[in-house]
N, C-alpha and C positions, 0 to 999 in steps of 0.2 A: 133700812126701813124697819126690821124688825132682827129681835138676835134669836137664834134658834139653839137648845141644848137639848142632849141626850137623857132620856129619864126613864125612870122605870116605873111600871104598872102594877102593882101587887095584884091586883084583884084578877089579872090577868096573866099576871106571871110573865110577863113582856116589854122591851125596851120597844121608847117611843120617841118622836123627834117632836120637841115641844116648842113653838114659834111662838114668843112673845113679844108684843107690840109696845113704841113707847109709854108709858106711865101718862103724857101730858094727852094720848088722846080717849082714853077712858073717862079722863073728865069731863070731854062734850059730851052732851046729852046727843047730839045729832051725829056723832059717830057710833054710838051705845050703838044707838036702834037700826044704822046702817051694819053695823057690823053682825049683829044678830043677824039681819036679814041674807046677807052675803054669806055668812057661817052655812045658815040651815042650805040654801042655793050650793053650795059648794059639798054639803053633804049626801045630796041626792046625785052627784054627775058621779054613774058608774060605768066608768070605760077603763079596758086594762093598761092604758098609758095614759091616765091622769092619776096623781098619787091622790089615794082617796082620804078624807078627814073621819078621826075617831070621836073626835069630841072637841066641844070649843066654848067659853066661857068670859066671865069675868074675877078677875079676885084678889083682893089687897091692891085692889087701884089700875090691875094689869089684864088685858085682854088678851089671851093666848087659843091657840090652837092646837090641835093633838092630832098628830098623823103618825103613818108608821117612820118607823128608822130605817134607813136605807144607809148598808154601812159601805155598800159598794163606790160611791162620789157621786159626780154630776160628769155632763159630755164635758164642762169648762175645762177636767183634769185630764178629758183624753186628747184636748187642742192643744199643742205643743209647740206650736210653729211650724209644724209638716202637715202635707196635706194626708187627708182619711184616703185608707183605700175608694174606688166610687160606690163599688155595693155596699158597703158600709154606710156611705152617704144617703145612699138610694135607701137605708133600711131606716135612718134616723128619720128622712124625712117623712117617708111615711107614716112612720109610728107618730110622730111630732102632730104633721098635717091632718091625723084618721083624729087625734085628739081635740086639736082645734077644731078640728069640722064639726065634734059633736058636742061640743061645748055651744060654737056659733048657734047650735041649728037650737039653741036654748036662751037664745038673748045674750050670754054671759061672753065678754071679751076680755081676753087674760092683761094686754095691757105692756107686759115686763114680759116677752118673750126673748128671755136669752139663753146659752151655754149653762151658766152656773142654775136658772131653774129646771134643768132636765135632770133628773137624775137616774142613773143606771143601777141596772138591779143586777143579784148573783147570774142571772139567767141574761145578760147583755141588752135587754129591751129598756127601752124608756120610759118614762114616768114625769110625765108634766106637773111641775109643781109651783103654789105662791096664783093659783086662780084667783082672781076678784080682790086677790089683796092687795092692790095698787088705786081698784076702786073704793076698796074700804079707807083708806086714807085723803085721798084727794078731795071729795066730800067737806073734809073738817082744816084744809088747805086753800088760805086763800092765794090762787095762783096770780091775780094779777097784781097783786097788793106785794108780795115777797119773791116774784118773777122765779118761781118753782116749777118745773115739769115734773111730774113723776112717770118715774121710766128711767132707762139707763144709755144717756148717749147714743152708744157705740151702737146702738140695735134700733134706734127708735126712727118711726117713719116720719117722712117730712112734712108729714100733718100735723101728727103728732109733738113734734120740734117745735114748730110755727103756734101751736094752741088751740090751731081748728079741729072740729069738732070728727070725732074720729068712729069707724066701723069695724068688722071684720077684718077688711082689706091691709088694714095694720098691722096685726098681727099676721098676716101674710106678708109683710113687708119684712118686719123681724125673724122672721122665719127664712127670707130669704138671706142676710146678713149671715145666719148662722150655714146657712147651706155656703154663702162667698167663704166665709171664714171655715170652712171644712173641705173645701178644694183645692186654697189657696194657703191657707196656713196662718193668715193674716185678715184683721177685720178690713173693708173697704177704705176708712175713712179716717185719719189718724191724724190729730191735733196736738197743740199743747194745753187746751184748754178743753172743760165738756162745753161749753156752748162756742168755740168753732169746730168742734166736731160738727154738732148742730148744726150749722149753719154749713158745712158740709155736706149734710143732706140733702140741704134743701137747695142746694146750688151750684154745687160741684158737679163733673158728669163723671158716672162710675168709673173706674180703673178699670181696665182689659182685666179679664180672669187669666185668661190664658197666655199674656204676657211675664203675669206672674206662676205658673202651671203649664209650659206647653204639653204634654203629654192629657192636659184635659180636652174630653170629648167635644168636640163643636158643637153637638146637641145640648148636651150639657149647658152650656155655657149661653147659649139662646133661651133658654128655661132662666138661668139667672137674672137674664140682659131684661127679660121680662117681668119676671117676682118685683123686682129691685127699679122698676120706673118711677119717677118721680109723681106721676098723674095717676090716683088709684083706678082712675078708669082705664088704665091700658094695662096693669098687673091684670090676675089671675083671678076671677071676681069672687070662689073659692078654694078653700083646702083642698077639695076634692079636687079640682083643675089642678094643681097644683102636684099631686100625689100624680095622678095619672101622667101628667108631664115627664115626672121626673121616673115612672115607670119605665115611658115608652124613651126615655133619653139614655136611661143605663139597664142594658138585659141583666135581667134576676142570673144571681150569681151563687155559686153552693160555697158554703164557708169553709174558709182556708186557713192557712197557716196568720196571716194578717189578724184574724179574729183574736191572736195570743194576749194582745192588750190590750182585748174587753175582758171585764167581770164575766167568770161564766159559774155555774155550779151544777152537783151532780140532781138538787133538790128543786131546782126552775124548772123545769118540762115541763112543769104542770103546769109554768103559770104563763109560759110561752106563748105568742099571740101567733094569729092564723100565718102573716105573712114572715114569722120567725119562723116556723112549723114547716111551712111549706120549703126553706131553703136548706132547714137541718136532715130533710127528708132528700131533697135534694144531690144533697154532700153525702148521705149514709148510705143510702137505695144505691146499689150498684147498677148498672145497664143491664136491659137484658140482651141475652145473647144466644143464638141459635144452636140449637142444640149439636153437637158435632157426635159422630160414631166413633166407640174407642178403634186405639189401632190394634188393638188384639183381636176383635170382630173379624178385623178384614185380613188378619193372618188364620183366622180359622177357617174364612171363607174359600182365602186361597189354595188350603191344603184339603177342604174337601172336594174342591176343581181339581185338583191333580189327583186326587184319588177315583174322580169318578172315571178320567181320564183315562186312567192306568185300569181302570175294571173294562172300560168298553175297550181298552186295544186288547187285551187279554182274552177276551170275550171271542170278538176277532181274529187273533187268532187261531184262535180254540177250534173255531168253526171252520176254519180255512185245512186247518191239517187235516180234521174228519174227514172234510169234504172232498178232498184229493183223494188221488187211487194210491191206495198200500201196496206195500210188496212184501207178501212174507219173507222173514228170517229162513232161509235154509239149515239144512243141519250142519254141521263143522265137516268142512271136508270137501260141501257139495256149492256150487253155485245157482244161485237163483236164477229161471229163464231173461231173456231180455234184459242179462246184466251186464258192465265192464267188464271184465275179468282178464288177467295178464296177459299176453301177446301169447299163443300158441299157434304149433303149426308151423313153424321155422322149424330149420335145420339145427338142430343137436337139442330140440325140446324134447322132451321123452311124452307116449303115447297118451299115459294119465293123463298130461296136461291139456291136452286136442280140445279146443275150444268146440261145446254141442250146435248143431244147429241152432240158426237166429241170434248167435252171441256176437257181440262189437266187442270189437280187440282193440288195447290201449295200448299201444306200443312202447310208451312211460309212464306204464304203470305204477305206483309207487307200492310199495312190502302187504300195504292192507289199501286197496284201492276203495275207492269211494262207491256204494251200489247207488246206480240211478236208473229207473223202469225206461223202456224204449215203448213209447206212447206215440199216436198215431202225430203227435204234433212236433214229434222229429221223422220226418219222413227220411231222410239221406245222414248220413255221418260228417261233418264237416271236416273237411282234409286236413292234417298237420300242418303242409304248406301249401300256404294258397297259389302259391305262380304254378303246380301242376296243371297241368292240362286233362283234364279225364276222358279218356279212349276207352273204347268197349275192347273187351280182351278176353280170351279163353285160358284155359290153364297152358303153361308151358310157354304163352307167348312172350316174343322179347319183344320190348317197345322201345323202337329205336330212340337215336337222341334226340333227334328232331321233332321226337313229339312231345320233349320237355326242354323246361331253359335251362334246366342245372347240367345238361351235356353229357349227360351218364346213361347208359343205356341200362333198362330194368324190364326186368323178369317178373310173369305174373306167377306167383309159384303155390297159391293157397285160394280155394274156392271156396265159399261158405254162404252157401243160401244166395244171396246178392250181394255178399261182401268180395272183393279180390285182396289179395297179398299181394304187394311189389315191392321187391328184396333188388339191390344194386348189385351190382359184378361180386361184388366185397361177400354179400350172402346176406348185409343188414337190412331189415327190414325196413323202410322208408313211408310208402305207403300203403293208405285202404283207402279203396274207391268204389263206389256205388255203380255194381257192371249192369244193371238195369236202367241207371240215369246217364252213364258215359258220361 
């Protein structure tokens, strides 16, 4: 319909993509004044995914237009024959559908909604392009006289096809071709000729998506089943239905590794739209997450518990030894009262050694015996061996055997306050026994 080249702007200092129309329709007078009209229309629609017009004219016979240069391609380069990731799908049509909507809500229906008029920018958003210029031509076409549709096949609604007379809902029709052909890989409807494609539209019943895509969402796929009806009263009545559809069919997704074969660049941010913004934020924003306590906190924490630990048993201590009865230290030589002290009072002790009044004798005693105070909560001495029997007994008495089990008869031979000596035949000291408690 029209050839488009690369140009440059001096006055601006900037490369421009300049669309020139054929030569044979400048010479109708009834497309001049239509094409002005749709020029100025198409200069006013400012949305960030419709490619906006810089200038547009007549000149040496040729009607041209001046938009920017987009060197990044169109989505036709990104259809391969595989299908798009689905957030990726879910981001074209949005962008696509937000564009259409705000075109509709202006009179203006684009007409030629396909792949090759989307163009992708360094920043991966879309960019609707070729507005109104399908109506600028048609005008100065007589379609029933040269049996012309304008419009492209493969995309066109089966209104459209047929030559009745057409709305919005068209362009939601084409819009949904493009969404078949980015899930599945493949446009719906494939002829050998463009008018049975045509005629495919308008008669044929769609191909299963997910015959061809089983891995596609079943929601999914019920948003197409819909877009894509033959009656524009049972489609989507608009973009916006159509946008929200395809929201709630595929959850917003943060851009991944899949994103490698869009256009991206470090200079787009700025020109980023809300619902690109929202998923780059998405993807970069880490979670957040609750704050944890280091582990060296709780290694200080634990060593000031055993420190405290260790001050209150110490503490404790401390108190406990005060609080008990002392015993002085005697001098070297002498024994403290109410202490152990070696076994005296036996036969071949020497006199020095004579245990004082109130002293308890250790019969095994060791070289430096241990002092321990005789406190009222030792009342009696507890026997060396327990099977004696304890008999009250005077000095000198012999305590037959019968009044022990060991069968030895013993001699009381040492008195001492209420302690007794009992030496066996042999003269060894054996027992002390408490002659007050028997």
């Amino acid at each position: 319909m029209a050839a488009v080249y690369k140009a440059y702007q001096p006055a601006m200092e900037r490369y421009v993509a300049l669309k020139i129309l054929p030569r044979h329709f400048a010479n109708d007078p009834q497309f001049s004044s239509r094409f002005q009209r749709e020029a100025k229309l198409l200069a006013q629609l400012q949305h960030p995914h419709i490619l906006p017009v810089f200038d547009s004219g007549q000149e040496a016979g040729y009607a041209y237009i001046v938009m920017p240069y987009v060197r990044s391609g169109t989505l036709g380069d990104s259809l391969k024959g595989e299908p798009l990731p689905v957030h990726r799908v879910r981001q074209v049509i949005t962008q696509v559908g937000d564009a259409l909507n705000y075109a509709h809500g202006r009179g203006m229906i684009h007409r030629d909604v396909k792949p090759s008029n989307v163009l992708i920018d360094e920043g991966g958003n879309c960019l609707l392009t070729d507005f109104g210029l399908a109506r600028m031509v048609e005008a100065s076409v007589n379609l029933t006289a040269s049996g012309t549709i304008m419009g492209t096949p493969a995309y066109m609604s089966p209104e459209q096809g047929s030559g009745a007379k057409i709305d919005s809902r068209s362009d939601i029709y084409s819009l949904g071709v493009i969404l078949y052909e980015m899930v599945t890989g493949r446009v719906p409807y494939q002829a050998e000729t463009p008018v049975a494609v045509i005629f495919k539209h308008i008669q044929d019943p769609l191909p299963p998506a997910r015959k061809l895509n089983p891995d596609l969402p079943e929601p999914l796929e019920r948003v197409i089943l819909k877009t894509l009806s033959k009656n524009p009263a049972d489609r989507y009545q608009s973009a916006t239905d159509l946008v929200r559809a395809i929201q709630r069919a595929v959850p917003e997704a943060p851009v991944g590794p899949a994103d490698a074969a869009w256009p991206t660049s470090e200079f787009a941010d700025s020109d980023l739209s809300v619902e690109r913004k929202r998923e780059v934020r998405s993807a970069t924003l880490p979670p957040k997450s609750k704050r944890m306590i280091p582990t060296w906190i709780w290694g200080l924490l634990g060593l000031a518990i055993l420190a405290i630990l260790a001050l209150v048993g110490g503490l404790l201590l401390w108190r406990g030894v005060l609080g008990g009865q002392s015993t002085p230290v005697p001098p070297f030589g002498e024994t403290a009262p109410g202490s152990l002290v070696p076994e005296t009072g036996l036969p071949g002790a020497s006199p020095s050694t004579q245990a004082p009044p109130g002293t308890a004798v250790a019969t095994d005693a060791a070289p430096f015996p241990t002092l321990l105070p005789l406190s009222p909560s030792f009342p009696t001495f507890a026997p060396l061996q327990p099977e004696v029997t304890l008999v009250p007994g005077t000095l000198g008495t012999i305590l037959s055997e019968e009044d022990f089990e060991d069968g030895r008869a013993q001699r009381v031979t040492s008195i001492t306050g209420n302690w007794m000596i009992l030496v066996d035949e042999s003269g060894n000291a054996v027992h002390e026994i408490d002659n007050t408690s028997g």
